[in-house]
C-alpha positions as CSV (number, residue, x, y, z in Angstrom):
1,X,-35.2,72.3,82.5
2,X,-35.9,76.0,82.6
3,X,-34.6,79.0,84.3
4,X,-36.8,79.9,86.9
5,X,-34.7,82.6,88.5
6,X,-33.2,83.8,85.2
7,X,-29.6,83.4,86.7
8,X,-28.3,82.4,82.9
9,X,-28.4,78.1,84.4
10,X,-31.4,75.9,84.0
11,X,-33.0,75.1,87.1
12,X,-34.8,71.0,86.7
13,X,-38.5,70.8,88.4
14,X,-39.2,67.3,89.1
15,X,-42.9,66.3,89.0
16,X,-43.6,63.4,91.7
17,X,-46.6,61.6,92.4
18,X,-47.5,61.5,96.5
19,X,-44.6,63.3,97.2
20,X,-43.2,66.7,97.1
21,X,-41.4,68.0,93.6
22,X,-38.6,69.0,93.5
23,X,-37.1,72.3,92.0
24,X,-32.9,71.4,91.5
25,X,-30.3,73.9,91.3
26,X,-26.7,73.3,90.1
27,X,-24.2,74.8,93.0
28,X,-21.4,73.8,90.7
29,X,-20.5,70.0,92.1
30,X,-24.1,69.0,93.0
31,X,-27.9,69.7,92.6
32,X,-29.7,71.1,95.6
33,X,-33.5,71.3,95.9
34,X,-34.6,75.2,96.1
35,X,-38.3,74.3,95.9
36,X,-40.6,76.8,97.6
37,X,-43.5,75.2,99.6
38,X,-46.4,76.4,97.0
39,X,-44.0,74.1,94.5
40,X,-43.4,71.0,96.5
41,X,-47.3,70.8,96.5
42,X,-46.8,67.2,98.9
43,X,-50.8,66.8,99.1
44,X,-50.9,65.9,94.8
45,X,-49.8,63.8,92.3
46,X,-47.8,65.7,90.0
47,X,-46.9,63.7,86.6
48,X,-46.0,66.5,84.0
49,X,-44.6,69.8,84.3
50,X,-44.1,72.8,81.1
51,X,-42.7,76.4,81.6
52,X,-43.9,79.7,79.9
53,X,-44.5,83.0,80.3
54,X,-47.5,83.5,81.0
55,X,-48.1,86.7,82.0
56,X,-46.0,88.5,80.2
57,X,-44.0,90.2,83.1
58,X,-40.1,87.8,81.9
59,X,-40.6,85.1,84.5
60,X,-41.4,81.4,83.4
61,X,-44.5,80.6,84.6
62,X,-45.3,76.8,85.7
63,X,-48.0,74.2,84.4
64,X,-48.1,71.1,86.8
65,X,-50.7,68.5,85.8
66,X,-51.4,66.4,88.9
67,X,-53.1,63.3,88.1
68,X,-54.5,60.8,90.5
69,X,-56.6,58.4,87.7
70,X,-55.2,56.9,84.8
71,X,-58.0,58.0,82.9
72,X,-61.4,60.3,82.5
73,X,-62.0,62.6,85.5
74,X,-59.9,63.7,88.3
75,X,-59.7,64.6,91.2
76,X,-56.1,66.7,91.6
77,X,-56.3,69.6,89.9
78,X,-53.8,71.3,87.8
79,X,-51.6,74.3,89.0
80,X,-50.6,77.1,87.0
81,X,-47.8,78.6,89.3
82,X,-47.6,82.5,87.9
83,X,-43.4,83.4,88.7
84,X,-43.4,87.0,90.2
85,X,-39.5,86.6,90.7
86,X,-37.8,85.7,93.7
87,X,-38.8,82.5,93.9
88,X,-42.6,83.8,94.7
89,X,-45.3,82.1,92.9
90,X,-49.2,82.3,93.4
91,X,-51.8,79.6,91.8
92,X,-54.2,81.1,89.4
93,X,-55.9,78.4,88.5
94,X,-57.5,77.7,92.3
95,X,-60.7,78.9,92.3
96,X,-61.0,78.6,88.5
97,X,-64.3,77.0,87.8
98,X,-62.6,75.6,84.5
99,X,-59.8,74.1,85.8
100,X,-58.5,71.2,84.5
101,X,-59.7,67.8,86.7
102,X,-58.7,65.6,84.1
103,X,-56.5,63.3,83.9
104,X,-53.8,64.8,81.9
105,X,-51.0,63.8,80.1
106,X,-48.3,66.0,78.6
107,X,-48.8,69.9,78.1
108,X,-47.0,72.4,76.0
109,X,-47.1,76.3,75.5
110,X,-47.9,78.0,72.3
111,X,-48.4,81.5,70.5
112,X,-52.1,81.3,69.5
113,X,-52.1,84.3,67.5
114,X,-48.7,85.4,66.5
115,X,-49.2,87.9,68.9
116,X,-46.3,86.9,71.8
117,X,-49.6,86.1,73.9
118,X,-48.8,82.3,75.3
119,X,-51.6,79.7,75.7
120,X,-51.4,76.3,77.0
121,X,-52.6,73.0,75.7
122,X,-53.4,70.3,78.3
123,X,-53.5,66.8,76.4
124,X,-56.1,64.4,78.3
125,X,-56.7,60.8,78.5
126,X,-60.5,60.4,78.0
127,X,-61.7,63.5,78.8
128,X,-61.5,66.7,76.5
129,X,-58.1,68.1,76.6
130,X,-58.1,72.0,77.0
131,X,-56.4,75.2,75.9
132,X,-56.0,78.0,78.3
133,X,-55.1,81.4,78.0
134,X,-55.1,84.7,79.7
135,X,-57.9,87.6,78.5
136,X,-56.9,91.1,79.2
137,X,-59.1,91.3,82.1
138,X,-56.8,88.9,83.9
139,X,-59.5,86.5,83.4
140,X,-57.7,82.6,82.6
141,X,-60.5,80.9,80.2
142,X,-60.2,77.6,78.3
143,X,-60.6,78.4,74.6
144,X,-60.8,74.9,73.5
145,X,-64.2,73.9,72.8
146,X,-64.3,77.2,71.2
147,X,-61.6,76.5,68.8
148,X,-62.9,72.8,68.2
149,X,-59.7,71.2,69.5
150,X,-61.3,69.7,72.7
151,X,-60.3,66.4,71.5
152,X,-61.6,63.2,73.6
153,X,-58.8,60.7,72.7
154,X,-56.1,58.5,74.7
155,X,-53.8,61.6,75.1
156,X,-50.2,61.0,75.8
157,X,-47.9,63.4,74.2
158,X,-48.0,66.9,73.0
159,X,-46.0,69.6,71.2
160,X,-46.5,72.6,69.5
161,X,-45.1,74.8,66.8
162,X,-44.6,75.9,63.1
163,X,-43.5,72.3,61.9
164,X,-44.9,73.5,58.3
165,X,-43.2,76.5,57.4
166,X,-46.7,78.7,57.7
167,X,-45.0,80.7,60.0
168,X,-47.8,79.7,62.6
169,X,-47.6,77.2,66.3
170,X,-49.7,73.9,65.2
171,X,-51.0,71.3,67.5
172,X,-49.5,67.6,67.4
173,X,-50.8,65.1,69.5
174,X,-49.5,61.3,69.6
175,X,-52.2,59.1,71.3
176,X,-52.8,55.8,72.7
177,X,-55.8,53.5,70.8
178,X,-56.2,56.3,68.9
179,X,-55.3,58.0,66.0
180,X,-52.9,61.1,66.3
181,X,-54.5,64.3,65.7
182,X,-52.8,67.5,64.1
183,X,-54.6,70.8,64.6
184,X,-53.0,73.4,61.9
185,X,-53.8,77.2,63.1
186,X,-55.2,79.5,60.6
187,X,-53.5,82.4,62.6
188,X,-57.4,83.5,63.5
189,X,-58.3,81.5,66.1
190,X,-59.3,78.2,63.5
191,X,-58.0,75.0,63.7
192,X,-58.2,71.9,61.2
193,X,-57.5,68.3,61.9
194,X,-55.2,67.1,59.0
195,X,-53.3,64.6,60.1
196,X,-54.6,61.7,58.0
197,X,-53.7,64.4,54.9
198,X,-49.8,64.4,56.6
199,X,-49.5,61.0,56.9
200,X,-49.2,61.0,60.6
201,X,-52.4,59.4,62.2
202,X,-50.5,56.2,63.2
203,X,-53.6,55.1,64.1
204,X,-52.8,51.4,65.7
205,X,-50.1,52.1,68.2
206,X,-49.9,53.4,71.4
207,X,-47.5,56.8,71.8
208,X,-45.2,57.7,74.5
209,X,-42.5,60.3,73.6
210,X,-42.7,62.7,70.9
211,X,-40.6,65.3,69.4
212,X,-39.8,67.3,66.6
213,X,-36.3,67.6,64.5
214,X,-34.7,68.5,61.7
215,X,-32.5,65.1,61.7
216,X,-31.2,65.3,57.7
217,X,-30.9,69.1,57.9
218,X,-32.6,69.9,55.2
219,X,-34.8,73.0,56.9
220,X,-37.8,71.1,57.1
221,X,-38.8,69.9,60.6
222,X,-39.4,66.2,61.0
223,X,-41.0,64.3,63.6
224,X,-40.3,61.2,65.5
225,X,-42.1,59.4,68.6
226,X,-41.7,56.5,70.4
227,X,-44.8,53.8,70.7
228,X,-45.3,51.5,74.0
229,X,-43.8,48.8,72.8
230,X,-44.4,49.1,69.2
231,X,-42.3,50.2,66.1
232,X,-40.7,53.7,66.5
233,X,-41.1,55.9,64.0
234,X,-39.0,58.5,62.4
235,X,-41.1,60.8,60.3
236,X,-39.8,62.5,57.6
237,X,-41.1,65.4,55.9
238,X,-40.8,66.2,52.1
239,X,-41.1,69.5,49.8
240,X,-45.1,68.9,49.9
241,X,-45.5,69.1,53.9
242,X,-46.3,65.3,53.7
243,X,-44.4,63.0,55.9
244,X,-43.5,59.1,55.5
245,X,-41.8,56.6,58.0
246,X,-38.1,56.5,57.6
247,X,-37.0,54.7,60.5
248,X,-34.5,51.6,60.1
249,X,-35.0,48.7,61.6
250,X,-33.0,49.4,64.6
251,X,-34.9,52.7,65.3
252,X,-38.0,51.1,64.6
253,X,-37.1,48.1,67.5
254,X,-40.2,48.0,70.0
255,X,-39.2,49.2,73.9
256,X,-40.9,50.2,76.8
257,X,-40.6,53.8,76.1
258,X,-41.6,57.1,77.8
259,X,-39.1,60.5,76.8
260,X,-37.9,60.8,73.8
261,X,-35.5,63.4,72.9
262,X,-33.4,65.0,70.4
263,X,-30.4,66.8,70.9
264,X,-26.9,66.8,69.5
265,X,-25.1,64.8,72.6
266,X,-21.1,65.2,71.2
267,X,-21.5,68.7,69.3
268,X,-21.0,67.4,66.2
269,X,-23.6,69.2,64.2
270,X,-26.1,66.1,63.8
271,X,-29.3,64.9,66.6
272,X,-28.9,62.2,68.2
273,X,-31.8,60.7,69.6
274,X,-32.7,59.3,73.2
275,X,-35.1,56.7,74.4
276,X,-35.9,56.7,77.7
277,X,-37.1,53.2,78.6
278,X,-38.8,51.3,81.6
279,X,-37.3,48.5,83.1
280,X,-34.3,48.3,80.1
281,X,-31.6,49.5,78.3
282,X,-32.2,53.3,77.3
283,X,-31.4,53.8,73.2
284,X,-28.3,56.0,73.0
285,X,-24.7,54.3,73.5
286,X,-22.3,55.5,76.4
287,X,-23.3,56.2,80.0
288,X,-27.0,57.0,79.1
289,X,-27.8,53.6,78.7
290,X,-29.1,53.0,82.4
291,X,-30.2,49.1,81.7
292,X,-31.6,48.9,85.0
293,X,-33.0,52.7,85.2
294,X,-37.3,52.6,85.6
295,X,-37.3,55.2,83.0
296,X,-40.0,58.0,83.5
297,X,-39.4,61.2,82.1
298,X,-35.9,63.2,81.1
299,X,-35.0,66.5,80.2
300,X,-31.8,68.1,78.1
301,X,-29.9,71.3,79.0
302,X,-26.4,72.7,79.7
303,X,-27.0,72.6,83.5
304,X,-23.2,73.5,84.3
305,X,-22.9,75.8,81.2
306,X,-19.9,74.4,79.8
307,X,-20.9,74.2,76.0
308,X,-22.2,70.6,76.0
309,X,-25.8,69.4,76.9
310,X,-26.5,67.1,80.0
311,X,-29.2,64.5,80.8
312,X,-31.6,64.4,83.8
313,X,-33.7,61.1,84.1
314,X,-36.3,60.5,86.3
315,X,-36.8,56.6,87.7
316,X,-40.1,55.5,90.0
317,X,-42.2,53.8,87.9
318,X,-43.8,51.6,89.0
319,X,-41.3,51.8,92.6
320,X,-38.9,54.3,94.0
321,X,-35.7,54.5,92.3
322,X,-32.8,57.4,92.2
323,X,-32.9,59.7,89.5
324,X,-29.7,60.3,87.3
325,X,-27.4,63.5,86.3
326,X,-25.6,62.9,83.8
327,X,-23.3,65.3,83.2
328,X,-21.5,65.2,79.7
329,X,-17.8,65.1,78.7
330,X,-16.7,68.1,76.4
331,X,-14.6,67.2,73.5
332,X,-12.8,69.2,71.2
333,X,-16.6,70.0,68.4
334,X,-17.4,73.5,68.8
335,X,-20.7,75.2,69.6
336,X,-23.0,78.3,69.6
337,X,-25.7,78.5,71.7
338,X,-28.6,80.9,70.5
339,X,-31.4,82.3,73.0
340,X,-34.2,84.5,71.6
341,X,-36.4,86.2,74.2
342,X,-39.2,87.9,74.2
343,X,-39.2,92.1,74.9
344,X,-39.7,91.0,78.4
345,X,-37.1,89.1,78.5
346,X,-38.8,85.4,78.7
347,X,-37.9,82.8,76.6
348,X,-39.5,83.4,73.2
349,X,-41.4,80.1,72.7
350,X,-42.3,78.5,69.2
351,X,-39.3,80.6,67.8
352,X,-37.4,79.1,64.8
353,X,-33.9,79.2,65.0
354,X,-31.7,78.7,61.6
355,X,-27.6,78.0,61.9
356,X,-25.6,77.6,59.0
357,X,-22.2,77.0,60.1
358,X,-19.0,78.3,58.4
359,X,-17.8,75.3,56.9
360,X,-21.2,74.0,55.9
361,X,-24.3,74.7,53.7
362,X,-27.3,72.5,55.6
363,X,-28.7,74.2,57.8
364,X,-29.5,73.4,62.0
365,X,-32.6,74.1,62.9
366,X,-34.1,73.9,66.0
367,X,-37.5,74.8,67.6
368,X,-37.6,77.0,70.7
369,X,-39.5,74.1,73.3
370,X,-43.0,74.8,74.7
371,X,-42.8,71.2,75.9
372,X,-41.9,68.1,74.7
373,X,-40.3,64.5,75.6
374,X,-43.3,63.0,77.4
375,X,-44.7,64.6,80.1
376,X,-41.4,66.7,80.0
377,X,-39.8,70.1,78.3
378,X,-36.1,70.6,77.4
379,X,-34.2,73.4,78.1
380,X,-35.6,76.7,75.8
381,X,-32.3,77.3,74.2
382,X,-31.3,76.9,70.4
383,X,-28.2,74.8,70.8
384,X,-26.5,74.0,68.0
385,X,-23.1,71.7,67.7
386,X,-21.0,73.3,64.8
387,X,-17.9,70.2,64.6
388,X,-15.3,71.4,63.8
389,X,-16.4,74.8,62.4
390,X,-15.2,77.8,64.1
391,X,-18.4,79.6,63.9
392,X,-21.5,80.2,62.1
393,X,-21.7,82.0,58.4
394,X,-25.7,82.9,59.5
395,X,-27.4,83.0,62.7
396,X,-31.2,83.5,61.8
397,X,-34.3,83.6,64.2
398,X,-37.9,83.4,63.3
399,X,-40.3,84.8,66.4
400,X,-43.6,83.8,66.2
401,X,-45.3,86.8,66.2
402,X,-43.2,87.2,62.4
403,X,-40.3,89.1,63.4
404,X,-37.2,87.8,61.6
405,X,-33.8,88.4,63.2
406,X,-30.4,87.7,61.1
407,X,-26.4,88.0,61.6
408,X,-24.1,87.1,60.1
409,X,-20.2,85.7,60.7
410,X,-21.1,84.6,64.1
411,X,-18.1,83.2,66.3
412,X,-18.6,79.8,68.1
413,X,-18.2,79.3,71.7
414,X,-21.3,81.9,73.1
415,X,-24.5,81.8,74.3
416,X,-26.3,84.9,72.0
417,X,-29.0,86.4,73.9
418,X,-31.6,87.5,70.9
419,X,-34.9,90.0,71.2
420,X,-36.8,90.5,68.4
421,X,-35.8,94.7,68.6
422,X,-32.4,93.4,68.7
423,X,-30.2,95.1,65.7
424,X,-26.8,93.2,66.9
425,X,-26.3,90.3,69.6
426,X,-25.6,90.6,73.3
427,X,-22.9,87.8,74.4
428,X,-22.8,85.8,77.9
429,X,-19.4,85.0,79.5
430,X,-19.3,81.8,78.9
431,X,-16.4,80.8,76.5
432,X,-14.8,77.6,74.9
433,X,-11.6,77.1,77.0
């Protein structure tokens, strides 16, 4: 889910394999397909799709990874779909003699530097995954044998941010047959592989889904993923920046997973989380459940902008099969919605936002999404379900390039539009009835 034509409402881009994507629009009773030719892309095999600016000109750019192999080399290659606004978009990755021709997996956006200055990280299956970014000259370049995170592994999921409180976008990677591998930053262009030291190599399962949460709301960010039909784990991460398995046995329960996702589905301040399964029952009670759904990828956003987040599913794997909207049912839990952007006006990727609510010391937290799920990226919006509380006592937002924004005694029931120059908030219409 992202907002392609920065219109305030997520648009959903739907990655298909053989067959044209699909870019959905909400007309307010139904989703209608907007996609411009150069997105539809029919000739591919589109599996994985993540939004950022990459330019720096506001507009969310696109990253498709079209794969055709299940592993090692390719012969699709990837699109990187620059958004010049009105629905016009131009592939700079054509004639790109390093062009990713692997077959990929998930890919996520990240701040390299601290600078505002997005990359992105293509996780591979058997092939070295890649990091590209722009040069000054225009020039797109992949930096990651340079940076020594060209990692050959069974690449599955990725995700990318400042899960240790250095104030700097790490790289997280949960693989198949293989250990998982996290790459801190140094801030300088250095990377280390610690994620033996973390406790997080999880080295004899096979990933699908992965995400990261604060689920006890305790300001540290935890992370959970789901494994092909393995024990699930729910990672928790203590004062050291260590993290140990904490899942019960009902988390843990083996499923054919794909997306996993966190979000707070009835506003009531805490995460829920959401398996999206394959040929069963999803994980997450209600109308989510799907038992029959051939689970692929989903995505979380509030596509009809009434407060409360909705689901999109994907089904076709390994046949044809309708995808799902599911739109949720607002109850009386309030919320506050919180947006930072870049000075362009983008979404400000890798940014940490903080809400305390009024009634309430533990914080929400919640990591702007450079993609996520599996395959997938949720909506790049802070929202934050306050209960019963009336507003927030602090609203704080960490941008990745070390800008900190704070206000205080915020009411509930907005979406706050934040950029890091910002002194006060602006405030969208939308309003709890």
């Amino acid at each position: 889910m992202v907002d392609v034509d920065r219109d305030g409402l997520p648009e959903i881009f739907v990655a298909n394999a053989g067959a044209p994507n699909f870019l959905y629009k909400w007309d307010g009773n139904r989703l209608v397909d907007i996609a411009p030719p150069i997105i539809q892309d029919a000739m591919t095999s589109a599996i994985g799709v993540a939004a950022g600016d990459f330019t720096g000109n506001g507009w969310p750019d696109l990253y498709v990874l079209n794969t055709s192999a299940f592993l090692g080399d390719d012969t699709d290659p990837d699109r990187l779909l620059i958004n010049e606004g009105r629905m016009a978009f131009r592939d700079v990755m054509a004639d790109n003699p390093s062009r990713n021709l692997g077959a990929g997996r998930s890919v996520a956006w990240l701040d390299l530097y601290g600078d505002g200055q997005l990359g992105v990280y293509v996780c591979n299956y058997g092939v070295p995954s890649s990091l590209y970014v722009r040069l000054k000259n225009g020039d797109v370049v992949d930096l990651a044998p340079e940076l020594g995170i060209d990692q050959v592994t069974g690449g599955r999921s990725v995700i990318c941010g400042d899960f240790l409180g250095s104030g700097r976008m790490d790289i997280f990677t949960a693989n198949e047959n293989d250990a998982n591998r996290y790459f801190r930053n140094d801030g300088e262009g250095k990377f280390s592989e610690i994620a033996e030291a973390l406790g997080l190599t999880d080295g004899e399962s096979h990933a699908r889904g992965l995400v990261a949460l604060d689920f006890n709301r305790d300001g540290r960010i935890d992370l959970a993923w789901g494994n092909w039909e393995g024990a699930h784990r729910l990672m928790r991460q203590d004062d050291k920046g260590r993290f140990r398995d904490v899942a019960g046995e009902d988390f843990a329960r083996p499923s054919r997973v794909r997306t996993v996702i966190a979000f707070d589905y009835d506003n009531d301040g805490w995460e829920d989380i959401f398996f999206n399964n394959l040929g069963e029952a999803n994980r997450l009670p209600g109308p989510l459940l799907l038992a029959e759904g051939l689970g692929t990828g989903a995505t979380v956003g509030d596509i009809n902008g009434d407060g409360f987040l909705d689901v999109f599913v994907s089904h076709g794997e390994p046949h044809e099969q309708r995808n799902a909207l599911l739109l949720n049912s607002p109850n009386e839990n309030k919320w506050l919605r919180v947006c930072p952007l870049t000075p362009s006006g983008a979404p400000a990727i890798g940014a940490k936002v903080t809400v305390v609510p009024e009634n309430d010391d533990r914080p929400i937290t919640r990591i702007i999404d450079g993609g996520s799920g599996y395959l997938c990226q949720m909506e790049q919006i802070a929202h934050a379900g306050l209960g019963k509380a009336k507003g927030a006592k602090l609203v704080e937002v960490r941008f990745t390039t070390g800008q900190v924004w704070r206000k205080e005694n915020v009411p509930s029931g907005h979406s706050i539009y934040v950029n890091p120059s910002d002194s006060g908030f602006a405030v969208n219409v939308v309003k709890e009835e």
